[in-house]
N, C-alpha and C positions, 0 to 999 in steps of 0.2 A: 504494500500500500504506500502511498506516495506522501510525502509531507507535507504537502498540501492538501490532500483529502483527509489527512488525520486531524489538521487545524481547523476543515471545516464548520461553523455554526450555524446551525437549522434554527432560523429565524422563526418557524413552527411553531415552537418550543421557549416559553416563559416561565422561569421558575417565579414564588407567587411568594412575596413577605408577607409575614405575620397576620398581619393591620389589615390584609384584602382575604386571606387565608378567613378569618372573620366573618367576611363581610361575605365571601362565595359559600360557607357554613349555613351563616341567617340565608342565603337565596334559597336552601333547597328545604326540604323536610322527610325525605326518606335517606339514611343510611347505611352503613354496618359494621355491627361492632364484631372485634374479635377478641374471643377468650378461651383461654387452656382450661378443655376438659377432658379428663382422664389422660391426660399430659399428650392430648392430640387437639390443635389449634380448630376451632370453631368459630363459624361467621353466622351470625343472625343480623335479621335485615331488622331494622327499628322504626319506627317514626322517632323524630327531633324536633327540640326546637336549639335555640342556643341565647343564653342570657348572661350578660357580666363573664362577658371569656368562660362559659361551660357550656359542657354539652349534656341535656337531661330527654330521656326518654323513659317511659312505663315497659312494666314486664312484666308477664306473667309468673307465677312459681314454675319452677323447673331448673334445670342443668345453668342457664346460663347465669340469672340471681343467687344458686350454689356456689357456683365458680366466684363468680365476679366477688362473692364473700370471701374466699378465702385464695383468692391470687386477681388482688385487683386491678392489678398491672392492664391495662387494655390497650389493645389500637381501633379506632374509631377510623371508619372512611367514606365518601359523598362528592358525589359526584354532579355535574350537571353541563348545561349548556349557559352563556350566559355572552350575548352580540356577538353572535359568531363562531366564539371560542367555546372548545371544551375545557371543561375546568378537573381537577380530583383536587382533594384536599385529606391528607390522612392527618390523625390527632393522636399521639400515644399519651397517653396519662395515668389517671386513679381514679376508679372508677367505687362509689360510694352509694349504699342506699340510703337515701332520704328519709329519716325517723322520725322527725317533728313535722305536726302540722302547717307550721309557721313557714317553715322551708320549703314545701308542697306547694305552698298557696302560693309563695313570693316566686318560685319561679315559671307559674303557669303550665306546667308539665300537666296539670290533668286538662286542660283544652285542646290535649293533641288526640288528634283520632284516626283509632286504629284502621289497619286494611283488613284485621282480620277477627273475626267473630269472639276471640277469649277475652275476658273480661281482665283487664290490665291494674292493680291495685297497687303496683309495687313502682318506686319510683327511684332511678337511678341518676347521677350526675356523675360527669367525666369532668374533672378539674386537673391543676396543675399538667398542662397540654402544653406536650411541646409539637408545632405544626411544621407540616409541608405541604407546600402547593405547586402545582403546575397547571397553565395555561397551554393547551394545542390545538392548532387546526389540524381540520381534518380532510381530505380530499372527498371521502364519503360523507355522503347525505346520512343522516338519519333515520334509519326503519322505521314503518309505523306498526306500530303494536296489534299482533293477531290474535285474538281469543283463544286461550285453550282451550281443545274439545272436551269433556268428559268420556 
C-alpha cells in the first residue's frame, strides 16, 4: 500500500465531542444497553430518555436488572439519522437502579413508553459516561421497514 493511500482521510467520517454526543442521545429514544450475563455479553434494546448527562430507561424483572445489580459496568448505544448524516453514539458507565421516588419522578423515566406489552416498574440510570461518537455518510439510502409475518 502506498503512503499516500495510508495518509488518506474519508471526509465521510466525523468523530462527535462530548457536548453533540448529548445532544444526538436526546435526538433519538430507542437504544441498547449491554451487560455480562453468565459472563457472556448481552444486548437488550430499551426505550431512553437522557437528563442532566444520564441515560435512564424502565425494565422489566429478569436477567438484565440481575446483572446490571451486580456488575454495573455497562455500554449503552443509539443510533440515528440526523440532516443527512448517520450518527452512533456509545456511553460506557454505571449503571444504577433508581430507589427513591423523588429520583423517579425528577427524571421523567416513567413517561417513556414501551414497544412492548411487559409492564416496566423498574427504573435504571447510566451515569458517570464516558462517550463516543461518530458522524457518517452513507452512499445507501435507507430501507423502509417490512412487517414481520407471523
Amino acid at each position: 500500500m502506498s503512503q499516500v493511500t495510508e495518509n488518506r482521510v474519508d471526509h465521510r467520517v466525523r468523530h462527535v465531542e462530548t457536548t453533540e454526543c448529548w445532544a444526538l442521545l436526546t435526538s433519538a429514544d430507542i437504544g441498547r444497553v449491554a451487560v455480562i450475563v453468565e459472563g457472556s455479553v448481552e444486548i437488550f434494546p430499551v426505550n431512553y430518555l437522557v437528563k442532566d448527562e444520564a441515560i435512564f430507561f424502565s425494565s422489566a424483572p429478569g436477567s438484565k436488572l440481575i446483572e446490571i445489580t451486580n456488575h454495573p459496568e455497562v455500554t449503552f448505544e443509539a443510533d440515528g439519522l440526523s440532516n443527512g448524516w448517520r450518527w452512533s453514539v456509545v456511553a460506557k458507565g454505571l449503571a444504577s437502579r433508581l430507589m427513591f421516588d423523588t429520583d423517579i419522578e425528577d427524571s421523567g423515566v416513567q413517561a417513556l413508553h414501551s414497544l412492548t406489552p411487559s409492564e416496566k416498574f423498574n427504573y435504571v440510570r447510566i451515569s458517570d459516561s464516558s462517550l463516543t461518537g461518530r458522524l457518517f455518510r452513507s452512499s445507501r439510502r435507507p430501507r423502509e421497514s417490512v412487517p414481520a409475518t407471523a
